[in-house]
N, C-alpha and C positions, 0 to 999 in steps of 0.2 A: 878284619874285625879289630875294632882298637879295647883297649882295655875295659872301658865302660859299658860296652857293649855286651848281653848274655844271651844266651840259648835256651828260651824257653822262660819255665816259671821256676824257681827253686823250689824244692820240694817242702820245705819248712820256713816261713817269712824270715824266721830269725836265724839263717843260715847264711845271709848277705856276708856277714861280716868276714865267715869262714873259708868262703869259696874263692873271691879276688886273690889272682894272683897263685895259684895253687890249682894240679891237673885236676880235672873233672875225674872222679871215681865212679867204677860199678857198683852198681848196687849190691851185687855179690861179691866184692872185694874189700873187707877190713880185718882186723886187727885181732884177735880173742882179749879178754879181759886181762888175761895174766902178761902179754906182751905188750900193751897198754900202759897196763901198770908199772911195768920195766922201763917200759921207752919212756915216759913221766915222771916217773923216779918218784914212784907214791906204794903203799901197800894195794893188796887186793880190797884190805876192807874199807879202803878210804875210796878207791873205786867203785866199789859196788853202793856204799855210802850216796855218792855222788850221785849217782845215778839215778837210784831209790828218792833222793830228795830235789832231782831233776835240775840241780848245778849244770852237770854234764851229761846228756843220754845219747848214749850210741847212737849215732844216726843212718847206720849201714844197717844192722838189725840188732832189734832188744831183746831182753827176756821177756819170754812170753809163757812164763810157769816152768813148775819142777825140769830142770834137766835142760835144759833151750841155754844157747850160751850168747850172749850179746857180743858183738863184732862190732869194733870202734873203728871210723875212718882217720886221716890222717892227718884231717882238721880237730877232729874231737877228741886227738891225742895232745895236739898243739894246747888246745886249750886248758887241757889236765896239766899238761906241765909249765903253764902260766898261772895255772891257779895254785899249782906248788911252787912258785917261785914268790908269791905274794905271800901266801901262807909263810913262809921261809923266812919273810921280810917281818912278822909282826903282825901284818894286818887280818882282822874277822874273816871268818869264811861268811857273814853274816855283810859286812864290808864288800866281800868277793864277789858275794853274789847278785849285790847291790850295781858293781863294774861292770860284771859279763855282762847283766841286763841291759846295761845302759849302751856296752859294748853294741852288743847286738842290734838294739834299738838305732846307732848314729849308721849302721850300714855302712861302715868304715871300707875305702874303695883299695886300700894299698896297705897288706899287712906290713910288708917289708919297711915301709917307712913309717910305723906306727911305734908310739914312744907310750908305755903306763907309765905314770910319775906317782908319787905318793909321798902328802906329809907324814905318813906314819899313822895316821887315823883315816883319812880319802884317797882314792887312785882316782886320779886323772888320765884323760885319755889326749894327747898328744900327738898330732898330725904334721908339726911342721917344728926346725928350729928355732922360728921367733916364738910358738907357745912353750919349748921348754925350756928357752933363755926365762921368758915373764916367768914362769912359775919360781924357776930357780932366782931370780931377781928378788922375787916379793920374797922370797925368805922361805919361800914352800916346800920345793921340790927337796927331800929328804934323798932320792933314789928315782930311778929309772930302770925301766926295763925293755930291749930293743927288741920289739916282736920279732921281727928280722931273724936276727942273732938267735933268739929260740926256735924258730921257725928250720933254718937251718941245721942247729941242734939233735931235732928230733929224728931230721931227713936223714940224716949221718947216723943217727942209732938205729932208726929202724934197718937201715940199710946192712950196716953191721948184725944185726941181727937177723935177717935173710942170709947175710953172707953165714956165719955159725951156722946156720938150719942148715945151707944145702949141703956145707961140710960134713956135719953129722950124716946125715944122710947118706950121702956117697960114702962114709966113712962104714956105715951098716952094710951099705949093699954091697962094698967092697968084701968083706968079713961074711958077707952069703957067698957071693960066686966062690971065695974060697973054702968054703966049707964045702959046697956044693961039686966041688974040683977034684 
């Protein structure tokens, strides 16, 4: 199976962009809101925000009324903490949401090699180093940001943060069997 190739239909058309290059997830396996929002490096209410006004919505499972907790995959973390890295930079969430769209829309096949540029007003999306030589040439390119490099990022905090969970854990159960002793 080479990289172009996929299994099946994706479950949402605008989820192309997410999946390239990154394991296929269970359906029953994401993220809760609060570890999300850690691993992103955003508040809770700028998540729930999101999601509410459909920037970002979980796409393992949403809320679906009082008390139901939405579960983020590990793509739809990446893109929280891309949208806070532009945010970081200056530009609109209005701007932002203008990008993911467009993101989505080009079906982008290789995050890893995937460049956002922005003069400070536009992000651009950048596939290759002669477009963000041009951009940088014309006078545009302000900033970049290496999908890659965040992509990475993320994989290393969530990870770290699995690691602290089982710690804890073993840390509790250890302090039962002694109690219990």
């Amino acid at each position: 199976m080479t990289a172009g190739d996929t299994v099946g239909e994706p479950r949402f058309a605008n989820e192309l962009l997410f999946t390239d290059g990154l394991p296929e997830m269970d359906d029953d396996t994401g993220y809760r809101g609060a570890v999300a929002a850690r691993a992103a490096g955003i508040t809770y209410r700028q998540l729930d925000y999101w999601a509410r006004t459909e920037l970002v919505v979980p796409t393992v499972r949403g809320a679906s009324g009082s008390g139901s907790q939405r579960l983020y995959g590990f793509r739809d973390i990446l893109v929280l903490k891309l949208v806070k890295r532009l945010l970081d930079t200056g530009i609109s969430l209005q701007q932002i949401r203008t990008a993911v769209d467009q993101l989505r829309a080009a079906g982008i096949r290789d995050l890893a090699g995937t460049t956002l540029m922005s003069d400070g007003a536009s992000v651009y999306l950048c596939t290759s180093n002669d477009e963000v030589i041009d951009l940088v040439s014309r006078g545009q390119g302000v900033f970049g940001i290496a999908v890659g490099k965040v992509l990475r990022e993320v994989e290393s905090t969530l990870v770290d943060f699995e690691a602290a969970s089982a710690d804890t854990v073993d840390e509790l159960a250890a302090r039962r069997a002694a109690r219990t002793a």
